[in-house]
C-alpha positions as CSV (number, residue, x, y, z in Angstrom):
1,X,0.0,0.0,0.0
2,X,1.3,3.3,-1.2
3,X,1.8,5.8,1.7
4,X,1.8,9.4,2.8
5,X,4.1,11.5,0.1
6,X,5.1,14.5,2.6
7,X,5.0,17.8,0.3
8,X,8.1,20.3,0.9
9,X,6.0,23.2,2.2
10,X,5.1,20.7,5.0
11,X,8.2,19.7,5.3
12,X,9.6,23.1,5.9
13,X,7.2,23.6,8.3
14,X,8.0,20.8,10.2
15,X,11.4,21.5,10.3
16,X,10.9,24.9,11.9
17,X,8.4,23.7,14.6
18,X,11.1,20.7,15.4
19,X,13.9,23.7,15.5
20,X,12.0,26.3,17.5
21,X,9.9,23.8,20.1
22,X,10.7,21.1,22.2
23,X,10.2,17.5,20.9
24,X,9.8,14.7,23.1
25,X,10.1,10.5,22.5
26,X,8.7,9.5,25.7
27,X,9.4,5.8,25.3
28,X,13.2,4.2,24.1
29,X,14.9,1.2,25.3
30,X,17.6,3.0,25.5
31,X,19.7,1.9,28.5
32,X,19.3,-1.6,27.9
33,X,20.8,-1.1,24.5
34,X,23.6,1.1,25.9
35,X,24.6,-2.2,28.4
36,X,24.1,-5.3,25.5
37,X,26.3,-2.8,22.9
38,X,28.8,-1.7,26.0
39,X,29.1,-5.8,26.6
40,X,29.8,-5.7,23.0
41,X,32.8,-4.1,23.5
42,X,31.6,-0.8,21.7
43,X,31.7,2.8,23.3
44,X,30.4,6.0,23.0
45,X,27.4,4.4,22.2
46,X,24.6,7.3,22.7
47,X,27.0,9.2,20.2
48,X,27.4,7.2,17.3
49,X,23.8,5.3,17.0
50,X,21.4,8.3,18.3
51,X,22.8,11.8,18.8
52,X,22.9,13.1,15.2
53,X,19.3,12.2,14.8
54,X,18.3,13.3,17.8
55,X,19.8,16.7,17.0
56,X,18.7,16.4,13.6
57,X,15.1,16.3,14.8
58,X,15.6,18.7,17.5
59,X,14.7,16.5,20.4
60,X,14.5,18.6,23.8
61,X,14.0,15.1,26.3
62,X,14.2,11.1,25.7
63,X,12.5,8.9,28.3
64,X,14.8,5.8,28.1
65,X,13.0,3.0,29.5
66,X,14.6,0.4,31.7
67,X,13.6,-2.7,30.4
68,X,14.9,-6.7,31.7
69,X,14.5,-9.1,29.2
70,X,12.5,-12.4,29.8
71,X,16.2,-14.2,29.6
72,X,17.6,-11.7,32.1
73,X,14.6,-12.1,35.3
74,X,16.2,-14.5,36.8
75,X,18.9,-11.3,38.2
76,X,16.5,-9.0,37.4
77,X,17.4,-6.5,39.4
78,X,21.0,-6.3,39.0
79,X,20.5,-6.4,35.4
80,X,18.2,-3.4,35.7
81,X,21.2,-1.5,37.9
82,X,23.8,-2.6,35.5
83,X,21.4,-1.2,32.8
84,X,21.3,2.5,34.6
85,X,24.9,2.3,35.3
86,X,25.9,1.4,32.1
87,X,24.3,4.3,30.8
88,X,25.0,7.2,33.1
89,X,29.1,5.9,31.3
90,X,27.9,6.5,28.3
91,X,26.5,10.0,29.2
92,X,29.6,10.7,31.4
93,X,31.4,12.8,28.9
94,X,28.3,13.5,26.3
95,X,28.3,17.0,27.1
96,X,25.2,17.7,24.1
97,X,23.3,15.3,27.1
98,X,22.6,15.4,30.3
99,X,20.6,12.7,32.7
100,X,17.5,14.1,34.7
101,X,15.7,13.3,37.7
102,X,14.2,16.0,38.7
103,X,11.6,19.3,36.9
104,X,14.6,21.7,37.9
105,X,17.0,20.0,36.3
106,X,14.7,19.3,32.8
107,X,14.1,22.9,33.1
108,X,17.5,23.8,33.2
109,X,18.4,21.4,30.4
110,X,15.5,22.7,28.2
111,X,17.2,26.3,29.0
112,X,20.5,25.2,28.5
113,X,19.4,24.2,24.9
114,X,20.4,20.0,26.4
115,X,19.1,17.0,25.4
116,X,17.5,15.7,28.9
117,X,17.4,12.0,29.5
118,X,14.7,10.8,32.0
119,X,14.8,7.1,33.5
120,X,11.9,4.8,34.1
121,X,11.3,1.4,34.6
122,X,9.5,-1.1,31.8
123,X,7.9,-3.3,34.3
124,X,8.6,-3.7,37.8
125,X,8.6,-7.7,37.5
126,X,12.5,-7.1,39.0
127,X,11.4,-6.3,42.2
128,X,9.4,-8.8,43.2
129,X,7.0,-7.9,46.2
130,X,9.7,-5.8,47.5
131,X,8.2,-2.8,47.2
132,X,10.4,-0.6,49.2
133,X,12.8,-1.5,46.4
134,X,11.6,1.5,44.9
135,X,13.1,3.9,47.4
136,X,16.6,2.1,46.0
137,X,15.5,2.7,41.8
138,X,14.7,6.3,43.0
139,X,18.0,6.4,44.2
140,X,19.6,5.3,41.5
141,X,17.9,7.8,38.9
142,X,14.5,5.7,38.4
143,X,12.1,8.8,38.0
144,X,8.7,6.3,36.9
145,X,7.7,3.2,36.0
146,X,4.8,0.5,34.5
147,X,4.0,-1.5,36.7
148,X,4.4,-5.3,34.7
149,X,5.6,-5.5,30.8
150,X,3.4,-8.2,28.8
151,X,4.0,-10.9,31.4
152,X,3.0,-11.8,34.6
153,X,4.6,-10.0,37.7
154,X,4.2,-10.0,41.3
155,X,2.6,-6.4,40.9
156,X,0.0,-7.2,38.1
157,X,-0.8,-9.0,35.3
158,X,0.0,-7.6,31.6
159,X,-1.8,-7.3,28.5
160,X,-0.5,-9.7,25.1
161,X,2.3,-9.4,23.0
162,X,1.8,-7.2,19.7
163,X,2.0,-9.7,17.5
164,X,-0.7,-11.6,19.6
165,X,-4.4,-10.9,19.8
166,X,-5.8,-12.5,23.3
167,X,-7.5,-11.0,26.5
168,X,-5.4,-11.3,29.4
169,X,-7.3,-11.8,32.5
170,X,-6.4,-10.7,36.0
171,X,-5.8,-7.3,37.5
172,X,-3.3,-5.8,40.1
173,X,-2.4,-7.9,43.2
174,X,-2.6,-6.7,46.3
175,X,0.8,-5.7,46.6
176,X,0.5,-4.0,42.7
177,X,-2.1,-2.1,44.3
178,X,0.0,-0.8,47.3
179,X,3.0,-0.1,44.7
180,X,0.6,2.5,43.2
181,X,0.3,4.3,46.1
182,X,3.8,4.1,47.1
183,X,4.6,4.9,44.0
184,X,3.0,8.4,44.2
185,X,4.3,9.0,47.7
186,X,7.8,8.8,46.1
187,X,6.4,11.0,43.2
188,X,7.3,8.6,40.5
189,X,5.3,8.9,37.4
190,X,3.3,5.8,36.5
191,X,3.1,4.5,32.9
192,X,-0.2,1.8,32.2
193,X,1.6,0.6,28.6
194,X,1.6,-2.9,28.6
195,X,-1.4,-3.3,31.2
196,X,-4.0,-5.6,30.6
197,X,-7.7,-4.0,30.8
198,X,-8.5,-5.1,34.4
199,X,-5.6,-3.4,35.6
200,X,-5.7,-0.7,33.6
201,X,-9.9,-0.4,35.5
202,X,-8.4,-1.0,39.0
203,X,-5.7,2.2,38.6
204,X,-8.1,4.3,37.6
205,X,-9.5,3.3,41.4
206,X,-6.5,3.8,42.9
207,X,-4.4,6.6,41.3
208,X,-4.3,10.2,42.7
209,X,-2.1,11.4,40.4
210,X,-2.1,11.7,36.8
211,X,-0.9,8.7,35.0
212,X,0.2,8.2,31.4
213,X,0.7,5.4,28.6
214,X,4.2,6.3,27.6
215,X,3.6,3.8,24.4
216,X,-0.1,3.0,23.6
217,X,-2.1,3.9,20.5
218,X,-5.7,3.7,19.8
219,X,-7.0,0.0,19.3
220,X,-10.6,1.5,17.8
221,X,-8.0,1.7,14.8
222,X,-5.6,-1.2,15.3
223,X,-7.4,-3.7,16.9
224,X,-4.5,-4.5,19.2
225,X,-4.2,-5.1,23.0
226,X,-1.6,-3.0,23.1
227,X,-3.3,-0.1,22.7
228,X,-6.3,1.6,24.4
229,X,-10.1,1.7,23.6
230,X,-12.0,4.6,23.2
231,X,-13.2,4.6,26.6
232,X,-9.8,3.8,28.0
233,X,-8.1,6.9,25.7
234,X,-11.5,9.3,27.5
235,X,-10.6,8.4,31.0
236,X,-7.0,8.8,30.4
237,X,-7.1,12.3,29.1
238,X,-10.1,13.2,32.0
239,X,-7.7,12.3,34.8
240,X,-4.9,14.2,32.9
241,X,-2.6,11.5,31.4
242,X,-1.5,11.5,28.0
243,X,-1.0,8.3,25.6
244,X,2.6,8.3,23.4
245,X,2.1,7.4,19.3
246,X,3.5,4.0,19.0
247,X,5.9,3.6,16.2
248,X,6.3,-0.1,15.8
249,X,4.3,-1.2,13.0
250,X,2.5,-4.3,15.2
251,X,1.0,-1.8,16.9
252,X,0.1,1.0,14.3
253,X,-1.1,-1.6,12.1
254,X,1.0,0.0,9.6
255,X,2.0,-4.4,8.1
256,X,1.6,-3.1,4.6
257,X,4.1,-0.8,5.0
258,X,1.8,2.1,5.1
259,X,3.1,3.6,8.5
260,X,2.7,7.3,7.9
261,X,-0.9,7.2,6.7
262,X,-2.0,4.9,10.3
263,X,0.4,7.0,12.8
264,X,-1.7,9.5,11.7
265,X,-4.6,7.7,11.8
266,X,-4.1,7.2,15.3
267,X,-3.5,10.3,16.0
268,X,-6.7,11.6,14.4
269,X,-8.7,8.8,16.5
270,X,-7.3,10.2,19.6
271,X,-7.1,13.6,19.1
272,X,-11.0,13.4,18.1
273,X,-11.6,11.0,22.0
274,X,-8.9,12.5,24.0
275,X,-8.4,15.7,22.9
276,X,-5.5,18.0,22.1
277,X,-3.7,17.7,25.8
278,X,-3.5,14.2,25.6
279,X,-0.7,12.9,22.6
280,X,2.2,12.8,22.8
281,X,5.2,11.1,20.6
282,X,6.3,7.7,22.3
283,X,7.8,5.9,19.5
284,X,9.4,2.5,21.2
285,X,11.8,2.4,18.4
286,X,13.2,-1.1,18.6
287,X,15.3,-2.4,15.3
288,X,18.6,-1.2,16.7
289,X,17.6,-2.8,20.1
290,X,17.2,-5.9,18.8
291,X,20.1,-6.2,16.3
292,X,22.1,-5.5,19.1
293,X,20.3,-7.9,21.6
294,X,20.4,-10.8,18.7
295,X,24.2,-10.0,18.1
296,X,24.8,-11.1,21.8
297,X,23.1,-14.4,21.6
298,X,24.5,-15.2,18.2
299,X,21.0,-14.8,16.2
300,X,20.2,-13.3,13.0
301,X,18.8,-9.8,13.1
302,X,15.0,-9.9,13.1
303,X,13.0,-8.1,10.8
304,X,12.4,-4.6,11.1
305,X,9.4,-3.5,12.7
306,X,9.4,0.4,13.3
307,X,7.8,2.9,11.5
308,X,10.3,5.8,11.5
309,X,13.7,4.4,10.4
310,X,15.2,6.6,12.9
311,X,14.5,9.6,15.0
312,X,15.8,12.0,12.6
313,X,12.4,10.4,10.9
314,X,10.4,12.3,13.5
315,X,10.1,15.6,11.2
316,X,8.8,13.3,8.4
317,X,5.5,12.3,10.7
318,X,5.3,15.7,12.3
319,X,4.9,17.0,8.2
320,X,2.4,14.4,7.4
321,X,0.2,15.6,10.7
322,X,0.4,18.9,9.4
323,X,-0.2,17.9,5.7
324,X,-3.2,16.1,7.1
325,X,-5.1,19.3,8.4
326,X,-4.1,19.6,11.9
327,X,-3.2,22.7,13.3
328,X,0.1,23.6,13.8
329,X,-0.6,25.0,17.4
330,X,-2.2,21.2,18.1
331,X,0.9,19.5,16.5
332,X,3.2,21.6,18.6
333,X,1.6,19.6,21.7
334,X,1.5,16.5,20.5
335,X,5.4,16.6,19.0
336,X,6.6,18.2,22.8
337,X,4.8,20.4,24.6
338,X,2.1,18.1,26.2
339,X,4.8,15.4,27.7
340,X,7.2,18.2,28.7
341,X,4.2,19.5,30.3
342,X,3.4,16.6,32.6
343,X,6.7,15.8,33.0
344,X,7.7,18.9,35.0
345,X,4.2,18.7,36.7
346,X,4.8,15.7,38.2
347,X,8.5,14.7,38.9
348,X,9.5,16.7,41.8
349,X,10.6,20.1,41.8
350,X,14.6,18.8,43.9
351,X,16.5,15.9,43.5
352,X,16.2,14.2,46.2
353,X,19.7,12.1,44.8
354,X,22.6,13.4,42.6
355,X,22.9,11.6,39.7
């Protein structure tokens, strides 16, 4: 299927907004990459595979998830720490980035014309039902988190994988539900991606704070369970959370290669049941994750699955939005302003911990 041909004029104008506004991917793998590619014996590794395009794209703050692989539980918690360590290296001597954990130091980033990294966990299936482990991730730079990735944790149960199509039944435990609230007493933010629907029910019970899907698109488009219903998408926005454009194409839908036409399809959908607040870009670009992951255990490379070849392919989207009739003022909240929003709402205003 033949997809979006971006004009120049929309083009140009995307270019401008990405150069004079901030732009936000509020979902990477990032420092999980950084320690399978450091293992690898490579260095610098922020620098060579993402800085250019970051800059290219004029990206203003990258949530990097911490994410422990199924083949990595079993020390899932020192795999996560070596994951955060591993990156704060990498950063050491970047001097174009700097690591966040706090709204005064994104501000001062933003100001200081810095690319601000924040850190959150992808699942908290690591910490078992030690909850007070989170006081130690805090610590350690952990500034949010999801409670389960598509699995089954101590915390909760979550949704299928993206290339599945199955309910998952089961909600939060009774420890997932006192994680949520400890959660918000140590203001981390909480990301629902990856929660199945009963879960996603029982925080809307439980949370006092706003919470966000960092990495969720609209499944009254895709019909995937990786993404949110209408209804879900409503009560999202009405408690003041925001849902991230998914870039992977299992999740857009995009299988015939026609990823600009549903990104903005999605973003249509949402911006029509959410409203203009509420989008955000959270692209959970994966291919370099996983050729790097498959390199360590001696696979082949998988086939790609993002939509945006790389974050420099941001503007490209960002011109198709604007091509397709939406405002420019909208767009400028979708592509930044909304995420940077919440984000300094609700980390807290000190660091509690140097970084």
């Amino acid at each position: 299927m033949k997809d979006i041909q971006i004009e120049e004029t929309y083009r140009k104008q995307a270019e401008k907004l990405h150069r004079e506004n901030p732009v936000v991917d509020a979902h990477l793998d990032l420092a999980g990459e950084v320690l399978i590619r450091s293992q690898l014996g490579e260095r610098d590794i922020v620098k060579h595979h993402y800085l250019d395009d970051w800059k290219r794209s004029g990206f203003s703050l990258i949530v990097s998830s911490v994410f422990v692989e199924n083949r990595n539980l079993s020390n899932g918690f020192e795999n996560a720490l070596q994951q955060i360590a591993a990156l704060k290296r990498d950063l050491k001597d970047l001097t174009e980035v700097r690591l966040v954990n706090c709204a005064d130091g994104l501000k001062k980033a933003i100001v200081e014309k810095k690319i601000a990294i924040l850190l959150y966990m992808e699942g908290l299936e690591v910490i078992g039902e030690d909850i007070d482990l989170l006081m130690e991730l805090k610590k350690q730079g952990i500034t949010g988190a999801s409670l389960v990735w598509s699995r089954k944790g101590a915390l909760a149960n979550g949704c299928c994988r993206a290339t599945e199509h199955r309910q998952v039944k089961g909600g939060l435990t009774a420890t997932g539900r006192r994680a949520v609230r400890k959660m918000e007493e140590l203001s981390l933010f909480l990301d629902i991606s990856h929660l199945n629907d009963k879960g996603f029910e029982e925080v809307l019970t439980i949370a006092e704070r706003p919470f966000i899907a960092t990495h969720s698109n609209s499944r009254s488009v895709y019909d995937s369970y990786r993404n949110l219903t209408d209804e879900q998408l409503g009560r999202l926005a009405g408690q003041g959370g925001i849902a991230g454009l998914n870039a992977c194409k299992y999740i857009a839908g995009s299988l015939s290669g026609n990823h600009l036409e549903m990104l903005c399809r999605h973003v249509k959908k949402e911006l029509e049941i959410a409203g203009e607040d509420h989008i955000g870009y959270g692209f959970d670009l994966c291919d370099s994750y996983m050729t790097a992951s498959c390199r360590q255990r001696g696979k082949q490379s998988p086939e790609t699955e993002d939509c945006l070849e790389d974050h420099g392919d941001a503007v490209i989207l960002t011109a198709a939005l604007l091509q397709q009739g939406i405002l420019e003022k909208t767009v400028r909240k979708i592509t930044g302003e909304n995420f940077l929003r919440y984000f300094l709402q609700i980390l807290p205003e000190t660091a509690a911990s140097p970084l």
